[in-house]
PASEBA-1860 file (N, C-alpha, C; in nm, 3 decimals):
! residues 192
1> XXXXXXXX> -4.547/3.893/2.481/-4.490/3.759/2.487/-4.394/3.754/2.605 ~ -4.405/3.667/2.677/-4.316/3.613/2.785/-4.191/3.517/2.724 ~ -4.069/3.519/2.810/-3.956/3.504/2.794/-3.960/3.304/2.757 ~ -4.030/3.232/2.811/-4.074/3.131/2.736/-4.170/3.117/2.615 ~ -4.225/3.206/2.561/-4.261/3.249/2.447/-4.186/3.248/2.375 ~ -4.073/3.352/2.376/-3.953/3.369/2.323/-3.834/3.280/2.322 ~ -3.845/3.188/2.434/-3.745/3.090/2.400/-3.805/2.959/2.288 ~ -3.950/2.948/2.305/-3.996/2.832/2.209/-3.979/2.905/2.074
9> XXXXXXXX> -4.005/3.028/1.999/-3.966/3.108/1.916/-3.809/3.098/1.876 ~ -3.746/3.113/1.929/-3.602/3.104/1.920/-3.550/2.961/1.863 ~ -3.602/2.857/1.983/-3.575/2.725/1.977/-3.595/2.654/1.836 ~ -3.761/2.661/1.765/-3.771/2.641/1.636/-3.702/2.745/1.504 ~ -3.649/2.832/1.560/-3.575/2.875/1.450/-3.461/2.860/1.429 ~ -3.375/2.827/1.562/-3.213/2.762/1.582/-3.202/2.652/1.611 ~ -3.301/2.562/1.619/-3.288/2.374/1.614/-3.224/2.309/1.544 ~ -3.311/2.341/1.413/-3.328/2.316/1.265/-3.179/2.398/1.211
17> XXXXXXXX> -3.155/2.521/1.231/-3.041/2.519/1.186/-2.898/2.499/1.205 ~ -2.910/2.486/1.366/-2.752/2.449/1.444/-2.780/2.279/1.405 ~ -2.876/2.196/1.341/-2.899/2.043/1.321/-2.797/2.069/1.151 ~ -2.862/2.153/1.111/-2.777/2.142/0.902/-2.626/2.167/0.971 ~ -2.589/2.253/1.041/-2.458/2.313/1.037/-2.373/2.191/1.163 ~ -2.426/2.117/1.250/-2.386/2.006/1.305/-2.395/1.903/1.183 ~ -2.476/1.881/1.128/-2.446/1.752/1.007/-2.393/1.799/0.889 ~ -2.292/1.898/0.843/-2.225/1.947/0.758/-2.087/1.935/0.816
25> XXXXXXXX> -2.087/2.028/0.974/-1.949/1.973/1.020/-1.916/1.804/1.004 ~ -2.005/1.719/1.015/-1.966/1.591/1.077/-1.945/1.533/0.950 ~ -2.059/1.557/0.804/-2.013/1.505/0.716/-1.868/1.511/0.625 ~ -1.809/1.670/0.647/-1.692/1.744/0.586/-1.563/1.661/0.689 ~ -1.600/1.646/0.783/-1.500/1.562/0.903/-1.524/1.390/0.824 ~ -1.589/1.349/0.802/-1.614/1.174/0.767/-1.510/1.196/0.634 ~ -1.538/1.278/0.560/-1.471/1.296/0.408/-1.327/1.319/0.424 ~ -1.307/1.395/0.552/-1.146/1.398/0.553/-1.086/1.239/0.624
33> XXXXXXXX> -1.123/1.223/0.698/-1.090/1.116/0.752/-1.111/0.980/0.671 ~ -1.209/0.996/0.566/-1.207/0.836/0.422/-1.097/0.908/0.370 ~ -1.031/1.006/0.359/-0.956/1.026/0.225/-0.865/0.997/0.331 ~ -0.809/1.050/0.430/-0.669/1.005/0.489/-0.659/0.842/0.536 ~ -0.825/0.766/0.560/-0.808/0.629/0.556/-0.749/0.550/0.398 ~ -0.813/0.605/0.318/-0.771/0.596/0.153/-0.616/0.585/0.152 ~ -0.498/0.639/0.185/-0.405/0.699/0.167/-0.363/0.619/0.289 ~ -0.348/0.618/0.396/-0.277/0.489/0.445/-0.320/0.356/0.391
41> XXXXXXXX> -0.426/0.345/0.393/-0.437/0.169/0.372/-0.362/0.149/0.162 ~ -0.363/0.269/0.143/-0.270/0.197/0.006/-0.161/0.238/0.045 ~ -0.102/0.308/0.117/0.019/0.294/0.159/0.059/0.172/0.246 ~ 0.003/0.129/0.286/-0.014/-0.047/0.381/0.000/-0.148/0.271 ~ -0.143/-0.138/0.171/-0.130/-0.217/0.078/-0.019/-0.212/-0.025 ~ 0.108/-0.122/-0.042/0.191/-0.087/-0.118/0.319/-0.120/-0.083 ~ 0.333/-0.130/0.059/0.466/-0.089/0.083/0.556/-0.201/0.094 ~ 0.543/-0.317/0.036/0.656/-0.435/-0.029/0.675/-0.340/-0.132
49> XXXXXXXX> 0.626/-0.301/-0.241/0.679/-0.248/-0.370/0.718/-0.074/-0.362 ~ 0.808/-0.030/-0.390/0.846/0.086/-0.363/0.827/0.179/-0.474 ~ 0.783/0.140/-0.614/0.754/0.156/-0.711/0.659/0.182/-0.759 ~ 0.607/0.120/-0.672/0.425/0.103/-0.777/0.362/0.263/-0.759 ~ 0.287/0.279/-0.843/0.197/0.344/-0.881/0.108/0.414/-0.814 ~ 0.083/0.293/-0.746/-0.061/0.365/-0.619/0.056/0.411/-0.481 ~ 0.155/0.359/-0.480/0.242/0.431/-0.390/0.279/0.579/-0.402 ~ 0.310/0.601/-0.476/0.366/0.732/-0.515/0.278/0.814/-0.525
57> XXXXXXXX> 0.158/0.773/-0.580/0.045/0.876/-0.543/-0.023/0.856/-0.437 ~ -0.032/0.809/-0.361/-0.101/0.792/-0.210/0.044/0.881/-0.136 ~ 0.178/0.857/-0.184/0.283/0.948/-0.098/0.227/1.109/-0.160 ~ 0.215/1.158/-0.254/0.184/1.250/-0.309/0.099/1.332/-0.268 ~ -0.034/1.254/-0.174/-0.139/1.257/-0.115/-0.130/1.294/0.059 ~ -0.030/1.267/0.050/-0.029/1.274/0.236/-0.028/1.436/0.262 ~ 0.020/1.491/0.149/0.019/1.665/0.216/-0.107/1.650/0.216 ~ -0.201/1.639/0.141/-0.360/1.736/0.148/-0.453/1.674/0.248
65> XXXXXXXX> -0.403/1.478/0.266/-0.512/1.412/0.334/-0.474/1.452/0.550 ~ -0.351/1.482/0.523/-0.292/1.499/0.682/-0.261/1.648/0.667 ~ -0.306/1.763/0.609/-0.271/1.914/0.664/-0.305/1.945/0.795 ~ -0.373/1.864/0.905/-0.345/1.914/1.068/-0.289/1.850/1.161 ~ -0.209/1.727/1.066/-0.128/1.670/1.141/-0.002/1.664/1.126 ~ 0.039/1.778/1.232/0.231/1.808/1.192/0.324/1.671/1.204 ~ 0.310/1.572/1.305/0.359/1.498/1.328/0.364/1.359/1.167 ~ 0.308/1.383/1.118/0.255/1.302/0.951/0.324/1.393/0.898
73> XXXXXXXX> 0.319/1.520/0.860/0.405/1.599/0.777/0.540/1.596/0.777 ~ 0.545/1.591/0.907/0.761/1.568/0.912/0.745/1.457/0.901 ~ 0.702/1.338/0.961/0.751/1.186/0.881/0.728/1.226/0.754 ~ 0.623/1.219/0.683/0.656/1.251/0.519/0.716/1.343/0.422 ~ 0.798/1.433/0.529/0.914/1.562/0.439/1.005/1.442/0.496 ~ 1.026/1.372/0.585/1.163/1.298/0.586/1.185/1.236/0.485 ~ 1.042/1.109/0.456/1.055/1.001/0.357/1.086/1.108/0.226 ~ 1.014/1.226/0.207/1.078/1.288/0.051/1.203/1.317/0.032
81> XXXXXXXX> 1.262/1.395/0.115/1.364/1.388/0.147/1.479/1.251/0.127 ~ 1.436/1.198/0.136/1.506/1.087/0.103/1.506/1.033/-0.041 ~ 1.379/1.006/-0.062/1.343/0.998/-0.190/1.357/1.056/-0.287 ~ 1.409/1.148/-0.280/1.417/1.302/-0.377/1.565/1.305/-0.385 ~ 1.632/1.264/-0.308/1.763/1.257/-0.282/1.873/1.142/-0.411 ~ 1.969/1.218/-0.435/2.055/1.121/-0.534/2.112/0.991/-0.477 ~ 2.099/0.874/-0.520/2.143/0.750/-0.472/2.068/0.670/-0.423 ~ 1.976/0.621/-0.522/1.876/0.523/-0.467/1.908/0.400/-0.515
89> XXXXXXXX> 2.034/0.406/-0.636/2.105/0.258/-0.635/2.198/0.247/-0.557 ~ 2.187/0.281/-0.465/2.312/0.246/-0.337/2.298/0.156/-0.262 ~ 2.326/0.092/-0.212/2.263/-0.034/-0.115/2.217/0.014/0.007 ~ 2.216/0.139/0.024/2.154/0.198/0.186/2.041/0.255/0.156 ~ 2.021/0.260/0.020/1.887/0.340/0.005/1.764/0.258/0.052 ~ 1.730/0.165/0.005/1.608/0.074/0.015/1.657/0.065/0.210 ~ 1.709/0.013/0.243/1.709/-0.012/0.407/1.671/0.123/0.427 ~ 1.731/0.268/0.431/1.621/0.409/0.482/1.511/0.428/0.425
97> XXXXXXXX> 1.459/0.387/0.313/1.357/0.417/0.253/1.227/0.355/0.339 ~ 1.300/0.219/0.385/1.166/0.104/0.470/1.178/0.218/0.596 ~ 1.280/0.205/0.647/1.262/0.338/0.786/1.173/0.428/0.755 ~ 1.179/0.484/0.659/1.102/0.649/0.702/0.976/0.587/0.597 ~ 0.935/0.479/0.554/0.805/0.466/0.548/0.765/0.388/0.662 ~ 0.831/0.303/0.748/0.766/0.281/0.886/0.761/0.359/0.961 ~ 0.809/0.464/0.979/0.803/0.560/1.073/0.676/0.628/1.042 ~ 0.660/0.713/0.871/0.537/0.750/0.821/0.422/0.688/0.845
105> XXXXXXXX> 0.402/0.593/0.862/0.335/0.468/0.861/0.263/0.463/1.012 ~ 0.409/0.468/1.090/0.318/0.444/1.219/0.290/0.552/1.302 ~ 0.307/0.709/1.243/0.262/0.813/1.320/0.124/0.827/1.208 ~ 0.125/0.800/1.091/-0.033/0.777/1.004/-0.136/0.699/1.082 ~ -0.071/0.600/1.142/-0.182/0.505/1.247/-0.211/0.594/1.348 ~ -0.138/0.650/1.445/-0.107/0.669/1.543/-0.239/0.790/1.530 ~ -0.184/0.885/1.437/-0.292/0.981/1.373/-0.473/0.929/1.375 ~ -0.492/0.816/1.291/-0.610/0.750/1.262/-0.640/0.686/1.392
113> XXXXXXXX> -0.583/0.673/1.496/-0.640/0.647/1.637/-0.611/0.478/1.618 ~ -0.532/0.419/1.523/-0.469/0.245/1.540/-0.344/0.237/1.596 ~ -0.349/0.275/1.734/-0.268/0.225/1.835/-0.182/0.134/1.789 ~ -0.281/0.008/1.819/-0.230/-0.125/1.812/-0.145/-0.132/1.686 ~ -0.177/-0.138/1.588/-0.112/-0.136/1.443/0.032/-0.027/1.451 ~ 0.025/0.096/1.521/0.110/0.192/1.510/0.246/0.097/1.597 ~ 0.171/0.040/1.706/0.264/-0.057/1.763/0.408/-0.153/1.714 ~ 0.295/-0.218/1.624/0.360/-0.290/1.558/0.454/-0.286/1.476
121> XXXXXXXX> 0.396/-0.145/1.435/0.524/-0.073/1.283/0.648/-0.047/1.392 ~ 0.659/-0.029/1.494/0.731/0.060/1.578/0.820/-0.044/1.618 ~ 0.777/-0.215/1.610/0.888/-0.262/1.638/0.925/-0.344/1.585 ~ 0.895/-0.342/1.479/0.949/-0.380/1.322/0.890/-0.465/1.308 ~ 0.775/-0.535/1.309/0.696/-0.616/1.255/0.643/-0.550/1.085 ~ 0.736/-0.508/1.033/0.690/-0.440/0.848/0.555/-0.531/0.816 ~ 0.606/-0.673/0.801/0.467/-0.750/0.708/0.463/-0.728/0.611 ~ 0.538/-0.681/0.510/0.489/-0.619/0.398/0.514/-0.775/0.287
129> XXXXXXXX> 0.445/-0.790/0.187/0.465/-0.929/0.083/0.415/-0.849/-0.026 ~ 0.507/-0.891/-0.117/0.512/-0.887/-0.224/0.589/-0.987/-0.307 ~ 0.525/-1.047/-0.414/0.609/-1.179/-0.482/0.720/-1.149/-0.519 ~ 0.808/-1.257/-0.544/0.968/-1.289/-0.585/0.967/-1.182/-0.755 ~ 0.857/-1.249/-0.807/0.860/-1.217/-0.908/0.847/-1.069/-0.985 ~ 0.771/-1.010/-0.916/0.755/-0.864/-0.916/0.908/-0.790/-0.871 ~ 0.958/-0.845/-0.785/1.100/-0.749/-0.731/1.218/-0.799/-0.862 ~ 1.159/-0.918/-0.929/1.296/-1.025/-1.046/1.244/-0.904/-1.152
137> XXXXXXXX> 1.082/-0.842/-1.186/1.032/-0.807/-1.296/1.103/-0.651/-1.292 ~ 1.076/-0.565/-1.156/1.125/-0.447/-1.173/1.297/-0.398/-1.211 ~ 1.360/-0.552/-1.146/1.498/-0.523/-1.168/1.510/-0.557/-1.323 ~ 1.457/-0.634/-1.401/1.484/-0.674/-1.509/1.433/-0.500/-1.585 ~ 1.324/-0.495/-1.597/1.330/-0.365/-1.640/1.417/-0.237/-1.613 ~ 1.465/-0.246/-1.527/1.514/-0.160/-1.453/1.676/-0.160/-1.550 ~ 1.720/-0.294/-1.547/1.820/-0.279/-1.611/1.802/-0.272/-1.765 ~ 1.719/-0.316/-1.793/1.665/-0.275/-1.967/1.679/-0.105/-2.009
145> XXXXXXXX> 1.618/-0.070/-1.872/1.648/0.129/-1.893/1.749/0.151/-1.914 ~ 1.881/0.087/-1.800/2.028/0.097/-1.780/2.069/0.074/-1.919 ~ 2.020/-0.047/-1.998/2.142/-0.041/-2.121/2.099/-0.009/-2.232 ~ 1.947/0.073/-2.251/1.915/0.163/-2.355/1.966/0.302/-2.313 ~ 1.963/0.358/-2.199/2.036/0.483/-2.151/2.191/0.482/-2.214 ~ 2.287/0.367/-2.196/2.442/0.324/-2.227/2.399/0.346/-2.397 ~ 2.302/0.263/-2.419/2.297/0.272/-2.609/2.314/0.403/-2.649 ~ 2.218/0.463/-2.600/2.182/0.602/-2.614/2.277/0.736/-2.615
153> XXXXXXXX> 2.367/0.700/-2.475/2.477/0.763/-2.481/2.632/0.757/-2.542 ~ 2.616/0.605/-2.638/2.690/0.545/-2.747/2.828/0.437/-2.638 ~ 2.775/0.424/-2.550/2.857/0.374/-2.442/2.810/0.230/-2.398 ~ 2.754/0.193/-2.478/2.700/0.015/-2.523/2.661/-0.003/-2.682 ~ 2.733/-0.101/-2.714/2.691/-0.149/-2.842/2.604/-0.281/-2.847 ~ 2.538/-0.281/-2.942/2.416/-0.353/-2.968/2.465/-0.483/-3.026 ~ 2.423/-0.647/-2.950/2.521/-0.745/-3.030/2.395/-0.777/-3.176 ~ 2.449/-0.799/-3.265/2.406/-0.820/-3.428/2.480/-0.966/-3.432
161> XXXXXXXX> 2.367/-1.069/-3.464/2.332/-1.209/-3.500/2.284/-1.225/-3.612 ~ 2.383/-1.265/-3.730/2.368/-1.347/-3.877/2.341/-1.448/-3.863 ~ 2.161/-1.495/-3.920/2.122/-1.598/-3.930/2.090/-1.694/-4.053 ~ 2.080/-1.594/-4.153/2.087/-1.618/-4.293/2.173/-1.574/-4.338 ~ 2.268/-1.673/-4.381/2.459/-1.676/-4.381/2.431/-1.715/-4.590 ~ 2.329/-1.838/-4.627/2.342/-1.831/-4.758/2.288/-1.703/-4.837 ~ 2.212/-1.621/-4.798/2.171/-1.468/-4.877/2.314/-1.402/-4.853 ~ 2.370/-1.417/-4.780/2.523/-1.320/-4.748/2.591/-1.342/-4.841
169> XXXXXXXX> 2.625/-1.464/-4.829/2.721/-1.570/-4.935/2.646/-1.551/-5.125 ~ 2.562/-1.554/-5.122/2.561/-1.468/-5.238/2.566/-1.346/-5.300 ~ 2.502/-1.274/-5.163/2.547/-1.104/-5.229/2.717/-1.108/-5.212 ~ 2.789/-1.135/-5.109/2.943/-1.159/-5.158/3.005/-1.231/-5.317 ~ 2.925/-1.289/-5.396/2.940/-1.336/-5.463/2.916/-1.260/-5.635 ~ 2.852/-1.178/-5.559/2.760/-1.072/-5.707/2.923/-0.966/-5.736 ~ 2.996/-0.932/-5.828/3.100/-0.803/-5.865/3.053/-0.748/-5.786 ~ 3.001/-0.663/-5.761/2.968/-0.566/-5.710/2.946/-0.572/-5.524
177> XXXXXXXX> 2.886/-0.703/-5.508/2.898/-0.683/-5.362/2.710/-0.633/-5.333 ~ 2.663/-0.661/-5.459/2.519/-0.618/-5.433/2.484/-0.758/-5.505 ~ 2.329/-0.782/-5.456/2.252/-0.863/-5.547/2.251/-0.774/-5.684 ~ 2.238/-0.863/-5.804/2.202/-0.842/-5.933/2.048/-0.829/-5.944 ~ 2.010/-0.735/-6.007/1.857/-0.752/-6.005/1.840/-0.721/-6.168 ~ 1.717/-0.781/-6.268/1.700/-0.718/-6.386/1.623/-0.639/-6.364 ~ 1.596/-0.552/-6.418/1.506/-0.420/-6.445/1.397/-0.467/-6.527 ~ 1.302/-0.407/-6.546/1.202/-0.445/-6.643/1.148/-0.296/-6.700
185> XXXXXXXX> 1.233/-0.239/-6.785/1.226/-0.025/-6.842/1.043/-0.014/-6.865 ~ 1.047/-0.125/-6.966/0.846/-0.072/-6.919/0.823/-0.053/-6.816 ~ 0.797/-0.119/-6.724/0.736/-0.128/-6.576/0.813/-0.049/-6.463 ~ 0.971/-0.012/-6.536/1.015/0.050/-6.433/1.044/0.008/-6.276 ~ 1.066/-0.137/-6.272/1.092/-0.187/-6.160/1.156/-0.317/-6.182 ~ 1.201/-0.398/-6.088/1.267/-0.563/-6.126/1.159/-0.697/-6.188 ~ 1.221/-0.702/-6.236/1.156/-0.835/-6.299/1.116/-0.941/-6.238 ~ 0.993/-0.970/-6.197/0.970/-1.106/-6.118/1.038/-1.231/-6.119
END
């Protein structure tokens, strides 16, 4: 066999397989890149509410979906850092918190190759909406925690409203300070 013999020999046996191991790289590359698209765009779609649900786990997410992008990793050890940090009822918290998720935000673009968008975060165009009502709903709960925590720690008392004042006015009225009840010894209970 001649050396073009041997290369058509060669050729059908490494075509076919540098083709599986080129469409394995490219598919394992598409999968990282939906999951780190996954994980910004609910971090986009999230970030009026600082709370929610899909936030915290899409933040949760940024280590595994960005592990080769250092520049995503320190924006998101900053934002934990912060977040992790005591004093988030302070009035400076929420103003750093929007910082280091715009910052996260726009080196996440910057990462995903959206320039333009990374732009925008960069000079404070946020955009972020979220209704009146949702920010009225979390504080209301929020303080519902506050004064079962105070209950709890016996450092709020609970107000008690008498609405049926004539059942009072008669058990005050019984000697005893109790309703009278008859017994019924057969039956072993009060008498209808």
């Amino acid at each position: 066999m001649d050396a073009s013999s041997w290369a058509i020999v060669l050729a059908t046996f490494t075509g076919p397989l540098a083709a599986v191991v080129v469409s394995l790289w490219r598919e394992s590359r598409k999968e990282r890149r939906d999951a780190q698209m996954r994980v910004f765009g609910t971090l986009m779609a999230s970030r009026g509410s600082e709370l929610h649900l899909d936030s915290v786990r899409a933040l949760n997410s940024v280590q595994v979906a960005f592990t080769d992008h250092e520049h995503v990793l320190d924006a998101w050890r900053d934002l934990m850092a912060h977040v992790n940090a005591a004093g988030m009822g302070s009035p400076d918290w929420l103003p750093r918190y929007h910082t280091c998720l715009i910052v996260l935000l726009s080196v996440m673009a910057t990462a995903l190759g959206k320039k333009a968008l990374a732009r925008e975060l960069r000079i404070g165009r946020f955009g972020a909406y979220a209704p009146r009502a949702w920010a009225d709903h979390e504080q209301r709960v929020s303080k519902a925690y506050e004064y079962v925590a105070l209950l709890a720690a016996g450092k709020a008392s609970l107000p008690v409203f008498v609405t049926q004042v004539a059942e009072i006015q008669a058990l005050n009225k019984s000697p005893s300070g109790l309703p009278s009840v008859q017994v019924d010894e057969a039956r072993g209970g009060p008498v209808p």
